[in-house]
Backbone of each chain as ProteinMPNN parsed JSONL, in Angstrom:
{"seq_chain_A": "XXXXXXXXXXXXXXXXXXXXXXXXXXXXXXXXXXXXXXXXXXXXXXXXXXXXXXXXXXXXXXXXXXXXXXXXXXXXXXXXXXXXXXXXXXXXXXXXXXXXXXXXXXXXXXXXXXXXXXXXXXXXXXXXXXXXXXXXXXXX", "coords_chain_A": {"N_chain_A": [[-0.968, 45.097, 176.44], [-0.081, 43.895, 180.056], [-0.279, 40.602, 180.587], [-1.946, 40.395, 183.774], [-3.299, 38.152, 185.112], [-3.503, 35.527, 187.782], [-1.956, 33.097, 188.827], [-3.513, 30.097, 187.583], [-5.787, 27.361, 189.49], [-5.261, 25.029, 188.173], [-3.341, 25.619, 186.606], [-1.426, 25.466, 188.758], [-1.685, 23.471, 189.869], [-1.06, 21.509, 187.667], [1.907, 22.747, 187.266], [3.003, 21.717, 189.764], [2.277, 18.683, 189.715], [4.012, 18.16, 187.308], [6.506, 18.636, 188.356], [7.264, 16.629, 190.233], [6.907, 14.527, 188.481], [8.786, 14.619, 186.873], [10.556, 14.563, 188.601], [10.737, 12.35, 189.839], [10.705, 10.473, 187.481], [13.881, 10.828, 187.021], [14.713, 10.116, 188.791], [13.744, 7.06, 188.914], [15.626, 6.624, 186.5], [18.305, 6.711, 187.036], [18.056, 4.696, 189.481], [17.727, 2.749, 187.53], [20.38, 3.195, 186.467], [21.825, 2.518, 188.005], [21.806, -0.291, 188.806], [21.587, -1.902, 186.192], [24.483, -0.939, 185.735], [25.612, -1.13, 188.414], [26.272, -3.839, 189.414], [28.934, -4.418, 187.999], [30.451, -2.122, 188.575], [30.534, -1.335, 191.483], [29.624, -3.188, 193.167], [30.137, -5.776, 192.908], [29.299, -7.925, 191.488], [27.755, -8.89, 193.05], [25.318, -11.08, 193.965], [23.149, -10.426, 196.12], [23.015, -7.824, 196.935], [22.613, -7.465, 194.175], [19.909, -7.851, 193.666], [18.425, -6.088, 195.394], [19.084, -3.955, 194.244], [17.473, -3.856, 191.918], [14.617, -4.253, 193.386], [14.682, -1.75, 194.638], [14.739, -0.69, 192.156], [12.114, -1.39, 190.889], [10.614, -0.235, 192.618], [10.815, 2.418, 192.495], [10.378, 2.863, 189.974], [7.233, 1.963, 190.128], [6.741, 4.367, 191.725], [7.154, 6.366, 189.767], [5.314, 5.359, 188.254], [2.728, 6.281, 189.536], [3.419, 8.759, 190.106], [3.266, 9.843, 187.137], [0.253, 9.104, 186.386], [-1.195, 10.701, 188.327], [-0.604, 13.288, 187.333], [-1.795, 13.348, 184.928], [-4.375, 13.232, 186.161], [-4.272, 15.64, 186.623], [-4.476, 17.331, 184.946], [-6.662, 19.378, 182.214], [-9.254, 18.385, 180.587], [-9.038, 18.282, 177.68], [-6.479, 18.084, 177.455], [-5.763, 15.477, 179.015], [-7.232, 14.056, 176.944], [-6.133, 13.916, 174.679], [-3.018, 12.864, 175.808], [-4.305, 10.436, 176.24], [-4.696, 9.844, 173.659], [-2.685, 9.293, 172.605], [-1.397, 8.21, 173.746], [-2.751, 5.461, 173.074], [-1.79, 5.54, 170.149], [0.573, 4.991, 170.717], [0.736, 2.438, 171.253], [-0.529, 0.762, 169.179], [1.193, 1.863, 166.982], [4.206, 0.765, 167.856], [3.364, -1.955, 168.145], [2.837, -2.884, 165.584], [5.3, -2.066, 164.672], [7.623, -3.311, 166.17], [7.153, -6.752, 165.722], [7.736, -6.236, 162.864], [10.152, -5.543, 163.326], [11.318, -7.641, 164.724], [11.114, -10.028, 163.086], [13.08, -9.395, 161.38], [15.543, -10.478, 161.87], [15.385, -13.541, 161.632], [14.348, -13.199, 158.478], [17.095, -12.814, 157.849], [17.761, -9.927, 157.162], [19.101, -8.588, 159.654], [21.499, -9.207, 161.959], [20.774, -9.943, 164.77], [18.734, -8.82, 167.218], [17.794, -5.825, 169.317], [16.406, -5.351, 172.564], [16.055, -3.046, 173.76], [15.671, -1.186, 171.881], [13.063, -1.01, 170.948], [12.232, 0.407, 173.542], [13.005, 3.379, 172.083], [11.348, 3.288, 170.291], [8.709, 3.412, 171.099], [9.245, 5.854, 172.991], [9.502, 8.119, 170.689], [7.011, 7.399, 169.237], [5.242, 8.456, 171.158], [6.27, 11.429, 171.741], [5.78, 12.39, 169.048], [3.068, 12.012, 168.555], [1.949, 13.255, 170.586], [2.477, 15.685, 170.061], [1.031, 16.316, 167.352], [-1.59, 15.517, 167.712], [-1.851, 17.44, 169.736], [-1.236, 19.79, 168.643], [-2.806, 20.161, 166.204], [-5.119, 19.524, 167.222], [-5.565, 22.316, 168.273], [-4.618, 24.727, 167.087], [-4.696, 27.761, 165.5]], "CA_chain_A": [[-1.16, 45.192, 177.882], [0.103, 42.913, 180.394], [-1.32, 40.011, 181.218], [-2.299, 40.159, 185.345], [-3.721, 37.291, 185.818], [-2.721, 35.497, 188.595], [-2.114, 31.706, 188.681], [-5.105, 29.697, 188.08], [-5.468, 26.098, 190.401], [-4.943, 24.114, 187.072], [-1.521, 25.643, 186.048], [-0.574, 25.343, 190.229], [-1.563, 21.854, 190.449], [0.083, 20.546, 186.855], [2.96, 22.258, 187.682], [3.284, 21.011, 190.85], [2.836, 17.68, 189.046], [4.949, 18.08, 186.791], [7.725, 18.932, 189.118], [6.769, 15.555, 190.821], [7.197, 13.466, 187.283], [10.459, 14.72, 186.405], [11.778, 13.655, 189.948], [10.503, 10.687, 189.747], [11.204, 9.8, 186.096], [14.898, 11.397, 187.259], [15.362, 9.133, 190.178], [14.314, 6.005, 188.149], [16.363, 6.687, 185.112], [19.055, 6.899, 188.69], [17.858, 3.424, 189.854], [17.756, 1.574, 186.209], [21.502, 2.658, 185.724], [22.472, 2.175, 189.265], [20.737, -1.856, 188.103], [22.602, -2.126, 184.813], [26.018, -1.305, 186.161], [26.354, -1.483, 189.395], [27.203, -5.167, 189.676], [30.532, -4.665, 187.652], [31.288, -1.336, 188.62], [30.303, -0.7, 192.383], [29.323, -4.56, 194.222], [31.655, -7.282, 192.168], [28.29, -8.872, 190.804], [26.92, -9.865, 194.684], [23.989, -11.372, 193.436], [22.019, -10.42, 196.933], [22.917, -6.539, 196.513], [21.51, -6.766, 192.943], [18.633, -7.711, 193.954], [18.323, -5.08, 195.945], [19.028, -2.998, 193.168], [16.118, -4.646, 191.253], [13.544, -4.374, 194.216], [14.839, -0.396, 194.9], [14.291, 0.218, 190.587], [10.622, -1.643, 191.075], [9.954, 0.589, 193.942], [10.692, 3.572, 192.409], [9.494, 2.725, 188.871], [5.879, 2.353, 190.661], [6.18, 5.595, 191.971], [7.127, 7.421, 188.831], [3.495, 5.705, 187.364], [1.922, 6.91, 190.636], [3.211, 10.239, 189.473], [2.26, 9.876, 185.89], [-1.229, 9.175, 186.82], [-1.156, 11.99, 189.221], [-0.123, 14.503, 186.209], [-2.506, 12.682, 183.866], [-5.219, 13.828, 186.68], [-4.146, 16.663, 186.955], [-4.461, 17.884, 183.417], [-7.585, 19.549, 181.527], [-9.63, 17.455, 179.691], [-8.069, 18.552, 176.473], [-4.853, 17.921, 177.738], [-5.725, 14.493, 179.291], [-7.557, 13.399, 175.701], [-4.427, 14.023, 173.887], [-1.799, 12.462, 176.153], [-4.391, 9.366, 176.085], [-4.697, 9.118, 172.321], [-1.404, 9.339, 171.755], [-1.397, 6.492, 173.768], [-3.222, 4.301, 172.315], [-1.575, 5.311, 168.647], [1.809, 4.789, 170.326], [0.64, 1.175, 171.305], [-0.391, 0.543, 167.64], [2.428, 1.451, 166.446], [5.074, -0.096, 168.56], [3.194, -3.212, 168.108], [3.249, -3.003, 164.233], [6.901, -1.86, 164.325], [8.013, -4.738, 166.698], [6.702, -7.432, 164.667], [8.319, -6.029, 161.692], [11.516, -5.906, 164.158], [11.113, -9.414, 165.547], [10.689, -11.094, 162.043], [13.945, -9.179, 160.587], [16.666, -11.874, 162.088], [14.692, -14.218, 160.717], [14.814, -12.9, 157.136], [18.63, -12.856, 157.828], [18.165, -8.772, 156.962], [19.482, -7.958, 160.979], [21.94, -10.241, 162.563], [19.843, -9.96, 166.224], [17.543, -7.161, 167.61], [17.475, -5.785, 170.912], [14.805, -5.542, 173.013], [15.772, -1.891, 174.515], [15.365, -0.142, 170.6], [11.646, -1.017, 171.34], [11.864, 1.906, 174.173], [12.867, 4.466, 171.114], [10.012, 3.241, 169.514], [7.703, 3.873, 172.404], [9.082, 7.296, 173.243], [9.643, 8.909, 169.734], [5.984, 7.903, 168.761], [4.529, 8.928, 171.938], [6.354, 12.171, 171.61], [5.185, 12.7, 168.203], [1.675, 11.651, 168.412], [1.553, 13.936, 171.494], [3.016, 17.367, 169.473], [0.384, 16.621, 165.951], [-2.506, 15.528, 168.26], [-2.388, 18.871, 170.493], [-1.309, 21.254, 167.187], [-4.389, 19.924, 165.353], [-6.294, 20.772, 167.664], [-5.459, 24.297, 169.56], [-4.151, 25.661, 165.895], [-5.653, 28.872, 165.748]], "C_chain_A": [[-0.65, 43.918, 178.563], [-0.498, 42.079, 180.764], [-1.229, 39.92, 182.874], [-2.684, 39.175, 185.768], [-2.969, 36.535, 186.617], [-2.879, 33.961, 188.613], [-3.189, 31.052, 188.73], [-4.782, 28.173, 189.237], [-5.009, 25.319, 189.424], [-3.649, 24.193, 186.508], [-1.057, 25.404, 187.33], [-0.354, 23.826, 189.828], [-0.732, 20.929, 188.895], [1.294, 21.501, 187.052], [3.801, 21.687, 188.719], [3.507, 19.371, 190.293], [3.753, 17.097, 188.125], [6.158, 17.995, 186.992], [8.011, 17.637, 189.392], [7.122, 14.349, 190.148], [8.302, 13.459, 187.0], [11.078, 14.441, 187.546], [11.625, 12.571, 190.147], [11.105, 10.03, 188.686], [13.238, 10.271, 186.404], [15.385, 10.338, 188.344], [15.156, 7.219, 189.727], [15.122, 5.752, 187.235], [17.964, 6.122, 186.122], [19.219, 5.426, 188.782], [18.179, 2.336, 188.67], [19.572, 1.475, 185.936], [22.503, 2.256, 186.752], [22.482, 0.276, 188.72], [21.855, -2.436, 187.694], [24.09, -1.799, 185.807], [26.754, -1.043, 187.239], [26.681, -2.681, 190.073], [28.454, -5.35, 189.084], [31.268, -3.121, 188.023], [31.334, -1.297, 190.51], [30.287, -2.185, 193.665], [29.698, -5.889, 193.719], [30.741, -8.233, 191.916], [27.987, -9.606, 192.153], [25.589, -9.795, 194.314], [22.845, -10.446, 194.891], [21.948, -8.776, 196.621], [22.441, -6.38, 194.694], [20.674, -6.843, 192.851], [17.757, -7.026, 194.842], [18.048, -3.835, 195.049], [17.901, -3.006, 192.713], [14.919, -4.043, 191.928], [13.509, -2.884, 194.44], [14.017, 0.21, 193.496], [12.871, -0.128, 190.429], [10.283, -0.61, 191.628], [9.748, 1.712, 193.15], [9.979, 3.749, 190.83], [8.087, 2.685, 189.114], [5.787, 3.729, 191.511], [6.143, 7.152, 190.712], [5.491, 6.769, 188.101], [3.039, 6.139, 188.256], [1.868, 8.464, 190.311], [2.976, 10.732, 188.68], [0.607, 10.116, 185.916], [-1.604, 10.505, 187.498], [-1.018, 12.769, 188.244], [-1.122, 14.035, 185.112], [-3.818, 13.382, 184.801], [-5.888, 15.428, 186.594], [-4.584, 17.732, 185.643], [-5.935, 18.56, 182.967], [-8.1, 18.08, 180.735], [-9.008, 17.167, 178.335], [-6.81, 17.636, 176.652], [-4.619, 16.061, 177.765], [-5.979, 13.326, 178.28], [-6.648, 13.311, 175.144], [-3.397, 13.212, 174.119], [-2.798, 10.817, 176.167], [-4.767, 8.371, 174.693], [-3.724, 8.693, 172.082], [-0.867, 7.802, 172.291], [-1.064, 5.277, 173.177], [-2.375, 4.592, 170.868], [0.146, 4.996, 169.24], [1.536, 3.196, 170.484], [0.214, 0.503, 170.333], [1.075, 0.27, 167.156], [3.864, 0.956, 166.617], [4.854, -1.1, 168.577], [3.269, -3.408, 166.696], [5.099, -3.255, 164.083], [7.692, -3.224, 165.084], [7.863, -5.853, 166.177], [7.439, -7.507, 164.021], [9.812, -6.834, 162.218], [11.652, -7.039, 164.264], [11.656, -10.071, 164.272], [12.609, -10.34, 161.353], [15.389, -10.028, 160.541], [16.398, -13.343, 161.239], [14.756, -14.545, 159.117], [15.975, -12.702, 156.641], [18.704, -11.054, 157.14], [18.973, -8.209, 158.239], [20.161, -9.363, 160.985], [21.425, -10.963, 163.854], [19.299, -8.843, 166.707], [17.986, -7.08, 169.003], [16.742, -4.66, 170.989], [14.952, -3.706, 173.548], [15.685, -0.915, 172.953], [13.964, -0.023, 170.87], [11.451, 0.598, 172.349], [12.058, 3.059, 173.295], [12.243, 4.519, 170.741], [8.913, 3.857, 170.164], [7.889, 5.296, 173.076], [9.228, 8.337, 172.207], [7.912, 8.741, 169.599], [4.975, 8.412, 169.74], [4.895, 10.549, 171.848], [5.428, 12.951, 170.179], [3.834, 12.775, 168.123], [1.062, 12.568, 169.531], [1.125, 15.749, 170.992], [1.482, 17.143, 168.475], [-1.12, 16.51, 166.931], [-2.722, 17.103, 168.591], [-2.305, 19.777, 169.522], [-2.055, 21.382, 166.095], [-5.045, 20.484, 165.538], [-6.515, 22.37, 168.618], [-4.818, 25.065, 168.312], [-5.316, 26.615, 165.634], [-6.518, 29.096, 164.082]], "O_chain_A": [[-0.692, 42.877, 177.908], [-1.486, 42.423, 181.412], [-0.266, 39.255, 183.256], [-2.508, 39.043, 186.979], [-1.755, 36.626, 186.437], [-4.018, 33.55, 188.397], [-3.944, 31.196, 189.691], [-3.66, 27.993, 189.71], [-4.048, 24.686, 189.861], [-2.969, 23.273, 186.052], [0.093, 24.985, 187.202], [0.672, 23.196, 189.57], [-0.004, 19.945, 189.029], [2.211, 20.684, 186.97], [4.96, 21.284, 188.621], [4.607, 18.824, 190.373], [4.182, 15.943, 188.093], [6.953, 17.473, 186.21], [9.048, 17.244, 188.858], [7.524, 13.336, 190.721], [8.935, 12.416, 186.84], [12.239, 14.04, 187.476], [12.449, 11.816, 190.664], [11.927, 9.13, 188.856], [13.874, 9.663, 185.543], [16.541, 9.936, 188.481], [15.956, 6.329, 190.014], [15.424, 4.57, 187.07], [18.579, 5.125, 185.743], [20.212, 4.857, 188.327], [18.771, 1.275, 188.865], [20.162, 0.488, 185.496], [23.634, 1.81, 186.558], [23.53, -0.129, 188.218], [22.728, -3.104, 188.248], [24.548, -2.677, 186.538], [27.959, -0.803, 187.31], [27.275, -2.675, 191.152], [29.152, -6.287, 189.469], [32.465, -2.943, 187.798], [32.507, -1.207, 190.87], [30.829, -2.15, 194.769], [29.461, -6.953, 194.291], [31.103, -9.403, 192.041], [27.998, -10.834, 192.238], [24.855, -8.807, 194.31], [21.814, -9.889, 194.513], [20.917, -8.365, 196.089], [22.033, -5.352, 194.154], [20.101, -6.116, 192.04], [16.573, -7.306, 195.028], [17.136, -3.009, 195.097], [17.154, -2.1, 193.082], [14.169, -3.352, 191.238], [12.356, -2.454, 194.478], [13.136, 1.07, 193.465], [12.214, 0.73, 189.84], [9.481, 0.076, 190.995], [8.588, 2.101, 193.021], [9.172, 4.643, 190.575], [7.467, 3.393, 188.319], [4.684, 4.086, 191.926], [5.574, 8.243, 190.695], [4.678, 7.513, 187.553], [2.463, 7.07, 187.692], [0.891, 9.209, 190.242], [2.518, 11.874, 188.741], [-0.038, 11.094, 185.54], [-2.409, 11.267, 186.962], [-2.081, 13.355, 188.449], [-1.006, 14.81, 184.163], [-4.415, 14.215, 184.119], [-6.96, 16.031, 186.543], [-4.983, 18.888, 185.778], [-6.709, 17.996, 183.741], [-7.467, 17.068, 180.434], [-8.571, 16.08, 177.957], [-6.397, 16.683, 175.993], [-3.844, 15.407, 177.067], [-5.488, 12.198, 178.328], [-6.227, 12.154, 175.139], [-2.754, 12.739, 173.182], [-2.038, 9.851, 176.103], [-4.985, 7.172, 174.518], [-3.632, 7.702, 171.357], [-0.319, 6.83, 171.771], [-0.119, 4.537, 172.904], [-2.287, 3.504, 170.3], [0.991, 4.778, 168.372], [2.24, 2.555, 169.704], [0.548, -0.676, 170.453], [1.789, -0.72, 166.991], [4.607, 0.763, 165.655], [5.793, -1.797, 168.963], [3.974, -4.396, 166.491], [5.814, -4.148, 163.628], [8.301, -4.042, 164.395], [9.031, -6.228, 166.073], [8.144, -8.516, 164.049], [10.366, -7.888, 161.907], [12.519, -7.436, 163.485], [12.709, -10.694, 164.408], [13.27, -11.229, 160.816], [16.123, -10.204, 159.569], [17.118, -13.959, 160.453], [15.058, -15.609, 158.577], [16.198, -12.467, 155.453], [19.772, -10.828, 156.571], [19.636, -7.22, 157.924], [19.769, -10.364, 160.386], [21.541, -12.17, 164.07], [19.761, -7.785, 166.28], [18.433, -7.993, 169.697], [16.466, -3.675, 170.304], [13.883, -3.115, 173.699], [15.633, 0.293, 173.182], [13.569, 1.129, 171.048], [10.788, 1.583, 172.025], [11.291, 3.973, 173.596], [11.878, 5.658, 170.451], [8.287, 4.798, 169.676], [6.949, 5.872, 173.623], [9.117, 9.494, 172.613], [7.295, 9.785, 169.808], [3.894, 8.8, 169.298], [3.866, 11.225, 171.87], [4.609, 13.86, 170.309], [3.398, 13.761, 167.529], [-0.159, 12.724, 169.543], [0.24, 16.563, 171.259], [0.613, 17.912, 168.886], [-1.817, 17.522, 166.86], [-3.479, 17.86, 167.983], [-3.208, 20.607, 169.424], [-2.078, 22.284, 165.258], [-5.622, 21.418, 164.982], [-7.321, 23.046, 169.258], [-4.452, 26.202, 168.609], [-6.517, 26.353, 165.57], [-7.388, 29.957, 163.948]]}, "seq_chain_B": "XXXXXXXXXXXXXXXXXXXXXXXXXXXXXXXXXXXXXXXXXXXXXXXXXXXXXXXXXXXXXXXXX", "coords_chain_B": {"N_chain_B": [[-20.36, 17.893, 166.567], [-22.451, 21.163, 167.163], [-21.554, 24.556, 168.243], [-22.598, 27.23, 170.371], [-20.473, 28.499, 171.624], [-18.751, 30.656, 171.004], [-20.325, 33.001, 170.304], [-21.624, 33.21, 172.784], [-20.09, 33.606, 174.493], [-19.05, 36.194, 173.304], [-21.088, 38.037, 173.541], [-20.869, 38.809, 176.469], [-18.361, 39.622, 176.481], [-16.161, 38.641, 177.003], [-12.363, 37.137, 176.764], [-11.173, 34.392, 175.484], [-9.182, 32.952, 177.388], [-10.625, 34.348, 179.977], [-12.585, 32.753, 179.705], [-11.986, 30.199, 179.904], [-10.473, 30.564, 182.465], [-12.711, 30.695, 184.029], [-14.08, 28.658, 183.939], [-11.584, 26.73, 184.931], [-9.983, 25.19, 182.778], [-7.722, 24.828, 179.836], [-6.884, 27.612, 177.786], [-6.219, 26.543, 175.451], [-8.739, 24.457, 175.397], [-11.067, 26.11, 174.792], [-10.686, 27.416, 172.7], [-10.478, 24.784, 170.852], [-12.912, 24.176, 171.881], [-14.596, 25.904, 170.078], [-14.207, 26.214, 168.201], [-15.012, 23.793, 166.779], [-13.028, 21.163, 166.957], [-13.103, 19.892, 169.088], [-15.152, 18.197, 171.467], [-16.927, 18.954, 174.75], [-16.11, 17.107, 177.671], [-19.207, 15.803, 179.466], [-19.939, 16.867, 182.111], [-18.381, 19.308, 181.534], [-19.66, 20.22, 179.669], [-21.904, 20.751, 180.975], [-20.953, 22.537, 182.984], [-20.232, 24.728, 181.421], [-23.458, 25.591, 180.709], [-24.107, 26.24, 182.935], [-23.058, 28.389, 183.351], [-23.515, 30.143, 181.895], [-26.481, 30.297, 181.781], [-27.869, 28.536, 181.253], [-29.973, 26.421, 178.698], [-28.427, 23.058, 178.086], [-28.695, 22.524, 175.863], [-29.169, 24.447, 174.352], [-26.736, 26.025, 174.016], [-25.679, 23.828, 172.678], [-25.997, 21.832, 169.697], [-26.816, 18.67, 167.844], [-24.743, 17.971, 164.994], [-25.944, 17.606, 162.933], [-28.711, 18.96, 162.961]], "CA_chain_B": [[-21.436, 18.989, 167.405], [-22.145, 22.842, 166.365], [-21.832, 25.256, 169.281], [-22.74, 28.587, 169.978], [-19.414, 29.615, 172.527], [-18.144, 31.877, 170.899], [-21.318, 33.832, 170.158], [-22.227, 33.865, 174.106], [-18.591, 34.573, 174.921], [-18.378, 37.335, 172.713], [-21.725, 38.748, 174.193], [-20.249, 39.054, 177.562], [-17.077, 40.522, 175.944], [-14.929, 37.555, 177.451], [-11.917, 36.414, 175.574], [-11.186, 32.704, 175.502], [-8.626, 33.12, 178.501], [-11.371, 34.749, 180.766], [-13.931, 31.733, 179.918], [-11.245, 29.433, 180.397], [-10.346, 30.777, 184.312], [-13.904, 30.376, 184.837], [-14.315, 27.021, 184.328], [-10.998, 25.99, 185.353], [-9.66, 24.468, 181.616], [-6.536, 25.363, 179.432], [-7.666, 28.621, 176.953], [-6.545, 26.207, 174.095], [-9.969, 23.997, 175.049], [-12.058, 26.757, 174.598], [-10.425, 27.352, 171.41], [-10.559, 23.961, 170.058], [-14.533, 23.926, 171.262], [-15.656, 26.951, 169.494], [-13.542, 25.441, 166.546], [-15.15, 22.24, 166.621], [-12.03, 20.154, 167.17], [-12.453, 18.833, 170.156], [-16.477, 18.237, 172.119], [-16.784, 18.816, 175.978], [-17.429, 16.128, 178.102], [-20.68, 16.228, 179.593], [-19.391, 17.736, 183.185], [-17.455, 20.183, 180.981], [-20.66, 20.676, 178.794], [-22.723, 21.109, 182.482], [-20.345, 23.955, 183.945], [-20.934, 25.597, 180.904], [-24.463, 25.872, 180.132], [-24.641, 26.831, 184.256], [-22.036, 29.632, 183.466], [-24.224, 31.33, 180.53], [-27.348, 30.087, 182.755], [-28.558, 28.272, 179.55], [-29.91, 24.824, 179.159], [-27.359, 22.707, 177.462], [-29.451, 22.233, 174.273], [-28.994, 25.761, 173.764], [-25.233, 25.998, 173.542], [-24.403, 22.346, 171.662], [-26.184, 20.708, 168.996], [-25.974, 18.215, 167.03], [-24.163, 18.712, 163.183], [-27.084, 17.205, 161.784], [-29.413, 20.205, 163.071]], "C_chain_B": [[-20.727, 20.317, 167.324], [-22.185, 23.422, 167.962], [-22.048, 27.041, 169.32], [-21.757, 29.469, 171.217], [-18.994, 30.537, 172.448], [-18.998, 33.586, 170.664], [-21.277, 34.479, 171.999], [-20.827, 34.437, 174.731], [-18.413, 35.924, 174.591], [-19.097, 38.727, 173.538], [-21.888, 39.034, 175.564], [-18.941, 39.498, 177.845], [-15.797, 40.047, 176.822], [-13.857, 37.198, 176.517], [-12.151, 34.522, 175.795], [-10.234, 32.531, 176.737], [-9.541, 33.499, 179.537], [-12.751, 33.59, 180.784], [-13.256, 30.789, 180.389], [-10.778, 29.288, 181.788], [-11.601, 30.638, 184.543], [-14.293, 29.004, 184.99], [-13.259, 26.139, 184.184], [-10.42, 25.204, 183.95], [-9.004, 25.574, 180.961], [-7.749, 26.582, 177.884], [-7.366, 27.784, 175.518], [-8.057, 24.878, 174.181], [-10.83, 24.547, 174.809], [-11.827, 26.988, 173.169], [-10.857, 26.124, 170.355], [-12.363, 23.179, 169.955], [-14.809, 24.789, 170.254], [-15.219, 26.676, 168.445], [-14.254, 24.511, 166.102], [-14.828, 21.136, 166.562], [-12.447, 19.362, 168.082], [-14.461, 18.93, 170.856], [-16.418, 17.844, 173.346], [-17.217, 17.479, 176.078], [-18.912, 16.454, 178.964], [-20.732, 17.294, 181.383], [-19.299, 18.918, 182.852], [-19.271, 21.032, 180.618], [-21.983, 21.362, 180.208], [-22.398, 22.491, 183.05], [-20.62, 24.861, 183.118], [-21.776, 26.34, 180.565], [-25.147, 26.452, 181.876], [-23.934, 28.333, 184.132], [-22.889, 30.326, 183.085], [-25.621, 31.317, 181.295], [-28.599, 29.832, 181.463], [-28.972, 26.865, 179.609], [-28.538, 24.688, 178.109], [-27.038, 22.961, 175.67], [-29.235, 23.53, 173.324], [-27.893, 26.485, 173.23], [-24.824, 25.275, 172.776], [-25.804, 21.825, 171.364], [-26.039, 20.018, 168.125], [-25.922, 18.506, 165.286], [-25.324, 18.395, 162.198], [-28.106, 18.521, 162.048], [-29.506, 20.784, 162.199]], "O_chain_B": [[-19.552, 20.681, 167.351], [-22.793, 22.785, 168.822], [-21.705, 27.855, 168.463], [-22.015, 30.587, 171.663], [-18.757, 31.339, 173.352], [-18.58, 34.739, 170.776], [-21.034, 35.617, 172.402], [-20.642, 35.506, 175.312], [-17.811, 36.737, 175.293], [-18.579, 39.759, 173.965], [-22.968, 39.492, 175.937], [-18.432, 39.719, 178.945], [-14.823, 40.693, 177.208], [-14.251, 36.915, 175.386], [-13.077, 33.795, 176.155], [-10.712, 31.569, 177.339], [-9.248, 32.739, 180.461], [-13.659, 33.57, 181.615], [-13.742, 30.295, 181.406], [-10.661, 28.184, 182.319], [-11.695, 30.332, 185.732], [-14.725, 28.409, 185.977], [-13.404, 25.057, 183.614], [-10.471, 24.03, 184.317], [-9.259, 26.767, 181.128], [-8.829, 26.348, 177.342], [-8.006, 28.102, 174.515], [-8.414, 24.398, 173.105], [-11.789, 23.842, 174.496], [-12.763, 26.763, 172.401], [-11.43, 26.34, 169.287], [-12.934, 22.444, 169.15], [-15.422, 24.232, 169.343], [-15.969, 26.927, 167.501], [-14.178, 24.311, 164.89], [-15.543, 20.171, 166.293], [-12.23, 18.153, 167.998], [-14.993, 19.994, 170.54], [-16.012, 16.704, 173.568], [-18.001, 16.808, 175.407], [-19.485, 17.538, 178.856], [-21.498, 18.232, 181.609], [-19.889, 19.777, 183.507], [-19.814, 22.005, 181.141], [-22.717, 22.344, 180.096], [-23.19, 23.341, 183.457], [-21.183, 25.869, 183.546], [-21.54, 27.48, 180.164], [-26.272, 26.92, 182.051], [-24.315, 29.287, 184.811], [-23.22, 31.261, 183.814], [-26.023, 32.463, 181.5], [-29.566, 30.439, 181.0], [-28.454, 26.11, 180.432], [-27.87, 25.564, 177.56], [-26.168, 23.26, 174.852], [-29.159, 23.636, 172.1], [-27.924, 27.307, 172.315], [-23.84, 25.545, 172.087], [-26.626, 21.469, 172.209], [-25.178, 20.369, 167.317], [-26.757, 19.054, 164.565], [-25.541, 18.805, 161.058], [-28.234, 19.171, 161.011], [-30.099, 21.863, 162.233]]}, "name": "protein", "num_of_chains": 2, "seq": "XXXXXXXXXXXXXXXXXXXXXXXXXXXXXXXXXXXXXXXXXXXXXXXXXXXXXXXXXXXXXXXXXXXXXXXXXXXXXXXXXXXXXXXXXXXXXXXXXXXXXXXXXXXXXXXXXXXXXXXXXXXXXXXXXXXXXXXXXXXXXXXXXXXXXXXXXXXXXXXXXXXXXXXXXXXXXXXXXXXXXXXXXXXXXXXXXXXXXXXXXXXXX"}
């Protein structure tokens, strides 16, 4: 039989938030590469327009957490427990793994690290820790 | 903590989608209470035991019981 039901307020309002996150996270991703290379491609490295740049990718980087939070609200409890364990286990382990990272120049195994691999770290185990968390627990 | 949701659910011939629109929460938290995965919070645990028109004590206790 089909299902009839008819939108509840909890699927309106996260996807409304959701809509909200991805334009945000969409318009900073926008701003960060506007940042990065638009002093050699677009304004011939004019220090005052990159700091413009800078102050625009702040701006809008505090509104994509404004909209995080907002979608983090918005969520079931379930939902909201989950996306804040995963959290905390991605901030574990991005701080383990960094460390490791850090020390490997050092041990002359890496020639030099960089600092933006850290964000793979931080969004693979947040992804992951997000998927095993919720399929733990809603597995039928 | 043991619960008895799925008992009073059943005896009102709700699924887990129809308890879930009532108190506003995704049908996999109702799942993962009556599982024992996951334990309301106490709000959660409130709307409930007003739904069934139960004290609380009567729906959730604890594993040691």
């Amino acid at each position: 039989m089909a299902d009839t039901r008819t939108e509840t307020s909890l699927q309106a309002g996260l996807k409304k938030s959701t809509t909200q996150l991805f334009l945000a996270t969409g318009a900073w991703v926008g701003s960060t590469a506007l940042m990065s290379f638009g002093p050699s491609t677009f304004w011939d490295f004019d220090v005052a327009v990159t700091f413009l740049a800078i102050a625009a990718n702040l701006i809008v980087g505090g509104l994509m957490l404004y909209s995080f939070f907002r979608h983090l609200k918005n969520m079931d409890e379930l939902q909201r427990q989950t996306h804040l364990e995963a959290m905390a286990l991605t901030l574990g382990i991005t701080m383990v793994l960094t460390v490791i990272y850090g020390a490997l120049p050092q041990a002359k195994v890496l020639a030099s690290t960089q600092p933006a691999n850290v964000l793979f770290v931080i969004g693979i185990s947040y992804i992951l820790s997000v998927t095993t968390l919720w399929l733990w627990r809603t597995s039928e | 903590m043991k619960n008895r949701l799925k008992v009073l659910r059943a005896d009102r011939d709700w699924t887990q989608a129809d308890l879930a629109d009532r108190l506003h929460v995704t049908r996999q938290t109702i799942n993962a209470i009556e599982k024992g995965k996951y334990d309301p919070s106490l709000p959660l645990a409130f709307k409930i035991a007003a739904l069934f028109g139960l004290p609380i004590e009567e729906i959730f206790s604890p594993e040691t019981d």
